[in-house]
N, CA and C atoms as an extended XYZ file, in Angstrom:
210
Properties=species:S:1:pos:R:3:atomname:S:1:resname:S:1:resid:I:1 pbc="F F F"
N         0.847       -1.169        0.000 N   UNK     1
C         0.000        0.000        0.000 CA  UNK     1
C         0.893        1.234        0.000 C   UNK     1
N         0.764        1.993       -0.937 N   UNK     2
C         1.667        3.084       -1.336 CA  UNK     2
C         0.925        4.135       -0.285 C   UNK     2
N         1.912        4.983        0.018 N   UNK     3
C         1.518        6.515        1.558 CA  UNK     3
C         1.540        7.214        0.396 C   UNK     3
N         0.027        8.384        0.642 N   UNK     4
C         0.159        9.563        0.063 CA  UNK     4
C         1.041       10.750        0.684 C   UNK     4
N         1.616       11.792        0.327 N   UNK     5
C         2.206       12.871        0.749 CA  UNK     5
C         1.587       14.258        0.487 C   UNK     5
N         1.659       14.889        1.222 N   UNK     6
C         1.165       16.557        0.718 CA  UNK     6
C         2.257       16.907        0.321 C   UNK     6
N         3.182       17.362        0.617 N   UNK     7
C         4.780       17.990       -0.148 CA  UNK     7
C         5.997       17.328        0.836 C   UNK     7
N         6.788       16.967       -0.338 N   UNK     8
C         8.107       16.847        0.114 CA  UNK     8
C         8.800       17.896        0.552 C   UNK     8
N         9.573       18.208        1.250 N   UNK     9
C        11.008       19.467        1.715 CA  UNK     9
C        12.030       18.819        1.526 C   UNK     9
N        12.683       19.564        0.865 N   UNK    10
C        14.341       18.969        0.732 CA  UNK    10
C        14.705       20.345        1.397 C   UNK    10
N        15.819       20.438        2.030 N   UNK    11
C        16.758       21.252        2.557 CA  UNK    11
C        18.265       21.168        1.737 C   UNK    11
N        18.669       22.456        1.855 N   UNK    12
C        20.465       22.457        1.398 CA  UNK    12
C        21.519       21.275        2.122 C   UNK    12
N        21.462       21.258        3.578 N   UNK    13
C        21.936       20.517        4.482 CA  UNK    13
C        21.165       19.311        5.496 C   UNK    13
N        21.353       19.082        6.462 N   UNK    14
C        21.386       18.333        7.195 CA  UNK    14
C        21.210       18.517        8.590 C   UNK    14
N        19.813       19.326        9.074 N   UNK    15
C        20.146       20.580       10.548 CA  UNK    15
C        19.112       19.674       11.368 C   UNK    15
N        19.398       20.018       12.605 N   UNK    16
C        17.911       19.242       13.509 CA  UNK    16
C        16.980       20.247       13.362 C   UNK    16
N        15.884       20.086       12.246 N   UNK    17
C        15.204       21.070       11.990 CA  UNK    17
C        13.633       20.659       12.379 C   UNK    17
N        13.169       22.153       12.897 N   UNK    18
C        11.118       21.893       13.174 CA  UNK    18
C        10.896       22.295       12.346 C   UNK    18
N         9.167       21.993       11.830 N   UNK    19
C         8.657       22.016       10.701 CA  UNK    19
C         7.544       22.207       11.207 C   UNK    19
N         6.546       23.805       11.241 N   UNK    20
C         5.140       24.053       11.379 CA  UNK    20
C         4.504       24.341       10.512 C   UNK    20
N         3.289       23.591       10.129 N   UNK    21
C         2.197       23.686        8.952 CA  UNK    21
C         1.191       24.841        9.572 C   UNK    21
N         0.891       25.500        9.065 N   UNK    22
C        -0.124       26.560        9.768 CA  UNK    22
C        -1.632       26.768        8.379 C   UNK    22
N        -2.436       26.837        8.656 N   UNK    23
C        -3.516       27.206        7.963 CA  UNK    23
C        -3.626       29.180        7.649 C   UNK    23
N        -4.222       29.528        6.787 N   UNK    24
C        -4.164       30.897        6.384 CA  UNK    24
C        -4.549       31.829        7.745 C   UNK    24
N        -5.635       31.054        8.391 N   UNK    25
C        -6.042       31.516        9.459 CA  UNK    25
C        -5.285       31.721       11.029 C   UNK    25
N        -3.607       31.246       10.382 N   UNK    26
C        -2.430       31.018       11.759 CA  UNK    26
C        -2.637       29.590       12.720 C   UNK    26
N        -4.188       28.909       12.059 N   UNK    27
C        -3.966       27.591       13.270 CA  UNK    27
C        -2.864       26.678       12.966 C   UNK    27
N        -2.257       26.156       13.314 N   UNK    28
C        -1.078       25.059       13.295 CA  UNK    28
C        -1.939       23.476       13.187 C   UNK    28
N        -1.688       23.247       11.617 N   UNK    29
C        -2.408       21.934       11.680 CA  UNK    29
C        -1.333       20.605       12.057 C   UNK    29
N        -0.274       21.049       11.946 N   UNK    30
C         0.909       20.053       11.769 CA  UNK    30
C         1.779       20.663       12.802 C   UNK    30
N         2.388       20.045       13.458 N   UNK    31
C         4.124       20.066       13.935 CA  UNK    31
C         5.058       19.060       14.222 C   UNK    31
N         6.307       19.147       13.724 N   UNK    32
C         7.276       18.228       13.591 CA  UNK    32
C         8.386       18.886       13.528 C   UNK    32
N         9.113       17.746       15.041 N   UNK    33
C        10.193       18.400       15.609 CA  UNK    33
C        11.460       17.013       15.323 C   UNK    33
N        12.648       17.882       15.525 N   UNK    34
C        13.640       16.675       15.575 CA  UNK    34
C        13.846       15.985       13.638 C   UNK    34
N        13.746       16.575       12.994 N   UNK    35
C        14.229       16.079       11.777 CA  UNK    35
C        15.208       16.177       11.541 C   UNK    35
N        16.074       15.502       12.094 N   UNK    36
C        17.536       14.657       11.578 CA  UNK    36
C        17.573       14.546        9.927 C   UNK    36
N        16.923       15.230        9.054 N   UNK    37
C        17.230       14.692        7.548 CA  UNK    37
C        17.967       15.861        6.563 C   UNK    37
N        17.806       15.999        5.037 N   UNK    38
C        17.687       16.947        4.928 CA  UNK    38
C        16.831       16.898        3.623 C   UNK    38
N        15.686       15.787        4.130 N   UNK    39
C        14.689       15.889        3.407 CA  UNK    39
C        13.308       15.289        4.330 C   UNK    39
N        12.050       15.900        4.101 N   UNK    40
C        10.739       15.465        5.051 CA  UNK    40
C         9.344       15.417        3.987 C   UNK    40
N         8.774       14.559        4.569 N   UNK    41
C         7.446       14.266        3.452 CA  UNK    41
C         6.416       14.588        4.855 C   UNK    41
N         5.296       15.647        4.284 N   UNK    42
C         4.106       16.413        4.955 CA  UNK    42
C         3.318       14.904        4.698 C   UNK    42
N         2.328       14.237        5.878 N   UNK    43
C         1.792       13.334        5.511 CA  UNK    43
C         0.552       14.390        4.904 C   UNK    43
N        -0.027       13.146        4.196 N   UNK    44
C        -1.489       14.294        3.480 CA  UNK    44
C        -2.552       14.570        4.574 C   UNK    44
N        -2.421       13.231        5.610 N   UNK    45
C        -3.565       13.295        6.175 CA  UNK    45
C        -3.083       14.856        7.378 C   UNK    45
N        -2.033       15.049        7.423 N   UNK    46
C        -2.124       16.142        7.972 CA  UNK    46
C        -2.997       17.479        7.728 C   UNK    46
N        -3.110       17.459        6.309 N   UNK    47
C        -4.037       18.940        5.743 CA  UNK    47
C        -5.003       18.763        4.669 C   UNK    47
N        -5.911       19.252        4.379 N   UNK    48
C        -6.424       19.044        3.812 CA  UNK    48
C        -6.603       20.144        2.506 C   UNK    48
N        -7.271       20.087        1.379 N   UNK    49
C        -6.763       21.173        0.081 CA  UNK    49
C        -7.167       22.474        0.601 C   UNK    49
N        -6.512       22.959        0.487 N   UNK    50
C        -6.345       24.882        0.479 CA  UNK    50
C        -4.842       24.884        0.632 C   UNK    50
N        -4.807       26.649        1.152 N   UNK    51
C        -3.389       27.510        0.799 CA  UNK    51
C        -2.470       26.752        2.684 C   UNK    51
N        -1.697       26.755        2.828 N   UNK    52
C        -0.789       26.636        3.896 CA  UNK    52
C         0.949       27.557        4.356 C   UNK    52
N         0.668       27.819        5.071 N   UNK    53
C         2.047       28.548        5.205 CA  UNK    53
C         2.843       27.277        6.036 C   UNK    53
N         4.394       27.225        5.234 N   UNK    54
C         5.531       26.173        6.083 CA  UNK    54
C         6.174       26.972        6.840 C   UNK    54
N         6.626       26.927        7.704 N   UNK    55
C         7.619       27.676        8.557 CA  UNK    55
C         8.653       26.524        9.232 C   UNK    55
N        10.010       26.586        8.673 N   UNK    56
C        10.940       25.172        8.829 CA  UNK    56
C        11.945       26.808       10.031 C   UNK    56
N        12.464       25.786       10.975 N   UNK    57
C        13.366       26.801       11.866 CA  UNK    57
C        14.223       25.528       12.107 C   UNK    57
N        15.712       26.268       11.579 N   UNK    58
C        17.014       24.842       11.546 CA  UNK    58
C        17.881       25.050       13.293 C   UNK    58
N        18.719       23.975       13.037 N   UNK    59
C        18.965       24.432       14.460 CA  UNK    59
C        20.620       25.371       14.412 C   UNK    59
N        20.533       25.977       13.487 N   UNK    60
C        21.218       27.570       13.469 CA  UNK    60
C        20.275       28.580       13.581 C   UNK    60
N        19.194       28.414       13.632 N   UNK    61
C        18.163       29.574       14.090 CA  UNK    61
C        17.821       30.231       13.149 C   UNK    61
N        18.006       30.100       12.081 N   UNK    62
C        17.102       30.765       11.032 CA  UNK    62
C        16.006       29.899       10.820 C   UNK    62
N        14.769       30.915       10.318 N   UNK    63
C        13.413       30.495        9.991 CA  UNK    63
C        12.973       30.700        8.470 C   UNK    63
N        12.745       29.948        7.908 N   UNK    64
C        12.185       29.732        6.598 CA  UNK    64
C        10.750       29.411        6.334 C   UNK    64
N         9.849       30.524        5.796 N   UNK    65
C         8.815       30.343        5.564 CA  UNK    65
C         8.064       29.881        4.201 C   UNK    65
N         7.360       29.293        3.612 N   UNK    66
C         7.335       29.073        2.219 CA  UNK    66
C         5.609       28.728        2.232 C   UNK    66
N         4.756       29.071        1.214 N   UNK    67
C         3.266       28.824        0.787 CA  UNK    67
C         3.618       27.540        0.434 C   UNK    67
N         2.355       26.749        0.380 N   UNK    68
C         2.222       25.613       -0.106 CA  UNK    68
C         0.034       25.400       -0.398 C   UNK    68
N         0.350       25.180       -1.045 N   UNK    69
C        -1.212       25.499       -1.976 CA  UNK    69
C        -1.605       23.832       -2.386 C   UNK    69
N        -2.565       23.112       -2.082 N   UNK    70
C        -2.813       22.026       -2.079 CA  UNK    70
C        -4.014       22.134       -2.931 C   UNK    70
């Protein structure tokens, strides 16, 4: 049985990075902490279709925000 995904993230590197899914409205449908990778798959069942804001924060402390439109 094949897993659906909402979006993959690839990153440049390799950081212990969090990953918050937020809805247009600022609720946080998703959070995921501790990613050891420098790549992460959004499960689908996390969100459902509309617009989403990502907000990835590495553990050098920068924050990266990015749309994601389902």
């Amino acid at each position: 049985m094949s897993r659906k995904c909402a979006a993959t993230l690839s990153f440049p590197k390799t950081w212990n990075q969090w990953v918050q899914v937020s809805d247009v409205l600022g609720r946080v449908v998703g959070s995921y902490r501790n990613i050891n990778s420098n790549q992460f798959t959004i499960p689908s069942a996390s969100i459902q279709k509309g617009v989403y804001l990502i907000k990835i924060l590495n553990s050098e402390g920068r924050v990266y925000t990015f749309k994601l439109q389902r």
